[in-house]
ROZANU-897721 format. One record per residue (C-alpha): x, z, y; residue in one letter. Coordinates in nm, 3 decimals. Layout:
residues N
+---------+---------+---------+---------+
:      px :      pz :      py : residuo :
+---------+---------+---------+---------+
:       X :       Z :       Y :       A :
...
+---------+---------+---------+---------+
end
This chain:
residues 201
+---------+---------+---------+---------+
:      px :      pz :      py : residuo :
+---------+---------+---------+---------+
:   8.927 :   7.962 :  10.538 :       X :
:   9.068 :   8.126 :  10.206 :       X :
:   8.976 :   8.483 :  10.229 :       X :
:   9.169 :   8.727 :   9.928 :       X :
:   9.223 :   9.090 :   9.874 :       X :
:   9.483 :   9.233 :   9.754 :       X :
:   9.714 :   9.224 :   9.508 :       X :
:   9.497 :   8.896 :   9.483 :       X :
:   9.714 :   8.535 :   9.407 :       X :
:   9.619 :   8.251 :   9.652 :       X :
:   9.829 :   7.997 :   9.390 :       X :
:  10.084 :   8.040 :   9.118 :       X :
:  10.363 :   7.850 :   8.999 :       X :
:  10.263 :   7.523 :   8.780 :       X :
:   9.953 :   7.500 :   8.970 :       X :
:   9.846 :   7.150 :   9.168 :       X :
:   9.985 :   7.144 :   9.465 :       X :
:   9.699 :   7.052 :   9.691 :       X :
:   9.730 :   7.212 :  10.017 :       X :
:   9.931 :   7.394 :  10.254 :       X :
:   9.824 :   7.734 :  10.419 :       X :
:   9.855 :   7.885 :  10.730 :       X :
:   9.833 :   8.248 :  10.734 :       X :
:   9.543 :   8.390 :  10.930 :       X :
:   9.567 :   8.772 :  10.887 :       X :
:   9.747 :   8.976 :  10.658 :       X :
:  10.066 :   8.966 :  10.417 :       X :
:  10.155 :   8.749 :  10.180 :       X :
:  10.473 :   8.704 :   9.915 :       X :
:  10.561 :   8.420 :   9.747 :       X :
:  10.741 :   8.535 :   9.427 :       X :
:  10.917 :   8.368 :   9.169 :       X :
:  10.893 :   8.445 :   8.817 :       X :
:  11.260 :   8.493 :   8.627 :       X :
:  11.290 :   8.410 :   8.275 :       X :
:  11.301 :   8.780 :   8.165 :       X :
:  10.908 :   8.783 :   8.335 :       X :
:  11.087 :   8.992 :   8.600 :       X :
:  10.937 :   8.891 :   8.973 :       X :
:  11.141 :   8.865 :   9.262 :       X :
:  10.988 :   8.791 :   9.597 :       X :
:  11.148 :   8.513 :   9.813 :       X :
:  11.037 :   8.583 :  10.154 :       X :
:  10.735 :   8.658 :  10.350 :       X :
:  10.488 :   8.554 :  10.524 :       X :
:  10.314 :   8.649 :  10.843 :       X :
:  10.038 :   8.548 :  11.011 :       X :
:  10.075 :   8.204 :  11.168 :       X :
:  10.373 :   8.100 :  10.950 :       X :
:  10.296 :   7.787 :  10.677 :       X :
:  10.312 :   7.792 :  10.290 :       X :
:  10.252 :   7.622 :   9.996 :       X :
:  10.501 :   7.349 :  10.100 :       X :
:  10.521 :   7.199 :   9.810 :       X :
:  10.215 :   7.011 :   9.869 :       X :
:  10.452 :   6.859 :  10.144 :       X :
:  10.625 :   6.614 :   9.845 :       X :
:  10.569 :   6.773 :   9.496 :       X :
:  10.283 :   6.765 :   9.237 :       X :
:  10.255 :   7.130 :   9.162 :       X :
:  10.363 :   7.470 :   9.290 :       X :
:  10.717 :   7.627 :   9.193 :       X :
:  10.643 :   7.933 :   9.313 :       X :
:  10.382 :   8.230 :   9.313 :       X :
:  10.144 :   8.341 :   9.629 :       X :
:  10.040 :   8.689 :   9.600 :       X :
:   9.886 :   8.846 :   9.920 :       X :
:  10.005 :   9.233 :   9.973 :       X :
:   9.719 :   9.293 :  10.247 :       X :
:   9.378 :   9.136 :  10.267 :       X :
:   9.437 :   8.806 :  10.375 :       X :
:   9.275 :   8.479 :  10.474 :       X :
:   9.429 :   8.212 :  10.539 :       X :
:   9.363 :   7.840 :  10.682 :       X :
:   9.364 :   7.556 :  10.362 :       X :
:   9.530 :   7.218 :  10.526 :       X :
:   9.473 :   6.833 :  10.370 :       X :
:   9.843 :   6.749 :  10.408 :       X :
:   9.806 :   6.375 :  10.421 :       X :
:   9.582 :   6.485 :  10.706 :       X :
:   9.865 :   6.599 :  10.932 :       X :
:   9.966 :   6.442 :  11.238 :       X :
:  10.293 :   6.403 :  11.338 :       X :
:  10.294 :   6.642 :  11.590 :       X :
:  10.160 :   6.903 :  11.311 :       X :
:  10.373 :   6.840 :  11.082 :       X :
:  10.686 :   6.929 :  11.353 :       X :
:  10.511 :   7.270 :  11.407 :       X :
:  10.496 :   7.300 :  11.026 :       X :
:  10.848 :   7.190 :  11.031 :       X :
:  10.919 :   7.421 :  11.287 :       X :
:  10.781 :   7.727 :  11.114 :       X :
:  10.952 :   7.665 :  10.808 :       X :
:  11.285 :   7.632 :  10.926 :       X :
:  11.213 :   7.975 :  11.081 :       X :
:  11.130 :   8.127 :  10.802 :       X :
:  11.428 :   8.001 :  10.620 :       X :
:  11.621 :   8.208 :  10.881 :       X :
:  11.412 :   8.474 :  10.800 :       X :
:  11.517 :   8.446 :  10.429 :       X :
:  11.863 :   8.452 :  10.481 :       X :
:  11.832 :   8.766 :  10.682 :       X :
:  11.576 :   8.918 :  10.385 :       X :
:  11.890 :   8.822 :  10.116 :       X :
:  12.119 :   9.044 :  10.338 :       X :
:  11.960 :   9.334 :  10.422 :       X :
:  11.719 :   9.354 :  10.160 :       X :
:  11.998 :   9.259 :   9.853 :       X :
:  12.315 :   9.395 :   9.982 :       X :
:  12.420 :   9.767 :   9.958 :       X :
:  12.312 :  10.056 :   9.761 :       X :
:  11.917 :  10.078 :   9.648 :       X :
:  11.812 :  10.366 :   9.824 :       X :
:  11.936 :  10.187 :  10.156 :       X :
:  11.734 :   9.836 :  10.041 :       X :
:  11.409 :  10.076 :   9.997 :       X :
:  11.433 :  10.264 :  10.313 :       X :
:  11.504 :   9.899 :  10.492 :       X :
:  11.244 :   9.769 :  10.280 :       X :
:  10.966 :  10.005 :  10.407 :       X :
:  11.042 :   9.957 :  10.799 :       X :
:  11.003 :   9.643 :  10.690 :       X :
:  10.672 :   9.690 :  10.598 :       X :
:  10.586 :   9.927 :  10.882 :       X :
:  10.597 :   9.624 :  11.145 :       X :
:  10.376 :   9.357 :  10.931 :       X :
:   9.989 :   9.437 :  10.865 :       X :
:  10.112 :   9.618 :  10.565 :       X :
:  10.096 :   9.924 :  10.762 :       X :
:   9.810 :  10.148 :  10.889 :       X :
:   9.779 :  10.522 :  10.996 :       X :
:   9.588 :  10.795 :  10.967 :       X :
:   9.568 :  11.186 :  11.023 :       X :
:   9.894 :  11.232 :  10.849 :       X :
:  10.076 :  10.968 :  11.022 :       X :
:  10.188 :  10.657 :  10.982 :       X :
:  10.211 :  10.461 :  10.635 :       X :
:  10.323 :  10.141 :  10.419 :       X :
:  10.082 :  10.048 :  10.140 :       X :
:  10.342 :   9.915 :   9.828 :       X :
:  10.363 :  10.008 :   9.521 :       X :
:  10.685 :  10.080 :   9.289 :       X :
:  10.649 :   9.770 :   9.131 :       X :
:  10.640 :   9.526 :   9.471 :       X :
:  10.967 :   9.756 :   9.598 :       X :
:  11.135 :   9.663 :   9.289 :       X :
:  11.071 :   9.286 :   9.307 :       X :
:  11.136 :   9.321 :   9.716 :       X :
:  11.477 :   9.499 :   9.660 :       X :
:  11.644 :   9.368 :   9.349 :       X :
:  11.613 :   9.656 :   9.138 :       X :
:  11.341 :   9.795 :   8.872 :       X :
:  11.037 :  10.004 :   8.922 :       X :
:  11.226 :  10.311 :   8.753 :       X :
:  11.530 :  10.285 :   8.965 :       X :
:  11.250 :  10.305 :   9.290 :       X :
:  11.053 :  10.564 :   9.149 :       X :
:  11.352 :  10.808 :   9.129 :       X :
:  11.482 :  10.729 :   9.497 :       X :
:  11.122 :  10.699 :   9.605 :       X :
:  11.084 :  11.084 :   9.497 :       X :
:  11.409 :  11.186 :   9.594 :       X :
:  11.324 :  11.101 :   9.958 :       X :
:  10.969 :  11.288 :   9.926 :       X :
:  11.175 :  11.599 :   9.832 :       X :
:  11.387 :  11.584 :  10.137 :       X :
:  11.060 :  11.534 :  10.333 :       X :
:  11.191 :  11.167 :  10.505 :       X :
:  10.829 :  11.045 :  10.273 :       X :
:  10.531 :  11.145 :  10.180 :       X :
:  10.313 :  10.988 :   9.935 :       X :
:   9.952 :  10.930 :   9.947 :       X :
:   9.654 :  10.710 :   9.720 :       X :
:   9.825 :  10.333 :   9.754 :       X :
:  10.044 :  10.468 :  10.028 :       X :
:  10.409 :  10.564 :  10.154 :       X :
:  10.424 :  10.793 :  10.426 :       X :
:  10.718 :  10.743 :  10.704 :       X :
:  10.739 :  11.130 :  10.737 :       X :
:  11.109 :  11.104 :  10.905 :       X :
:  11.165 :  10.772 :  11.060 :       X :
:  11.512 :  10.852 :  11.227 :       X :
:  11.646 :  10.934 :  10.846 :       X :
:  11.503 :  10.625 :  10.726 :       X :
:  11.649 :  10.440 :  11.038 :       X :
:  11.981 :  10.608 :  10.966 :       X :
:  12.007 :  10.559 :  10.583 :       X :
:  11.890 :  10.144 :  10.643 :       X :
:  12.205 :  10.114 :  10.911 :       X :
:  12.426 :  10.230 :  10.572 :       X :
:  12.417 :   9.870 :  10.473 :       X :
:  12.679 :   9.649 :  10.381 :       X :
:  12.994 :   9.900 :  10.314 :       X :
:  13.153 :   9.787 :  10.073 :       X :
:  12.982 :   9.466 :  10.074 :       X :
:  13.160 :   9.336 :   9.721 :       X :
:  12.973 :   9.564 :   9.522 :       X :
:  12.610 :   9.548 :   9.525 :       X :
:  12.442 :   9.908 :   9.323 :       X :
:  12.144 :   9.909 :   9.115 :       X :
:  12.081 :  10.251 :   9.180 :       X :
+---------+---------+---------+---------+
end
């Protein structure tokens, strides 16, 4: 069992590609590093769902692993897979392709402050969330919504505080508030009007 913290990096791109994981606990991204040095995440992944497929049929990793939660996860010998595991590995992965598609649409399309508020109800149903006195809360910071929602940590920080103003967030040590969950509900159904035009914010 691989156990990391976070903010930790389980593997990162141009690394041997020796095993495949199965999440455990936790969050993790897998990112991909643009030319600029910009990240943008790809997808996620939850507990029970495979990655590091590239141990699958490639020599080295073309991607980045970067777990958002403390994580562990379960370190498999892939030439040590049975058939039958390697159809539930199969199996997971085509899931989480569907997942991706869905992540490109409502995470990429529409205007940024609608991507961030989708973004963080995102967050609120994987074990990035906790809660406390004050309520419930994502822990992100300005930097992951960026990569998560096509935009730059500036651009977030602005909307980010905008929304604390109007008192839909509330902000915390490593955490986002969900003050007003209907807003945030409404302003992530604003998606996709205008769907030729995607805004930077």
């Amino acid at each position: 069992m691989k156990r990391v913290r976070r903010k930790e990096v389980i593997y990162r791109a141009g690394d041997r590609a020796e095993a495949l994981y199965q999440l455990e606990r936790g969050l993790v991204r897998i990112v991909e590093i643009l030319p600029d040095g910009r990240q943008l995440t790809l997808r996620h992944v939850l507990p029970g769902d495979y990655f590091g497929e590239e141990s699958l049929a490639e020599r080295s990793h073309r991607y980045t692993a970067e777990a958002l939660t403390e994580a562990a996860a379960h370190a498999l010998d892939p030439r040590a897979l049975s058939p039958e595991d390697l159809r539930q590995v199969a199996r997971s992965l085509a899931s989480q392709m569907g997942q991706m598609q869905a992540y490109e649409t409502h995470l990429q399309w529409g205007e940024l402050r609608s991507r961030i508020c989708r973004y963080l109800l995102y967050l609120a149903a994987t074990a990035a969330h906790g809660q406390d006195e004050r309520g419930v809360y994502v822990t992100a910071s300005h930097e992951e919504i960026a990569d998560a929602t096509a935009s730059t940590r500036e651009s977030v920080s602005k909307l980010l505080s905008d929304l604390r103003h109007e008192g839909v967030l509330d902000t915390g040590y490593r955490k986002i508030y969900l003050m007003d969950r209907r807003t945030l509900e409404a302003e992530a159904e604003t998606r996709l009007e205008g769907r030729g035009s995607v805004a930077e914010g």
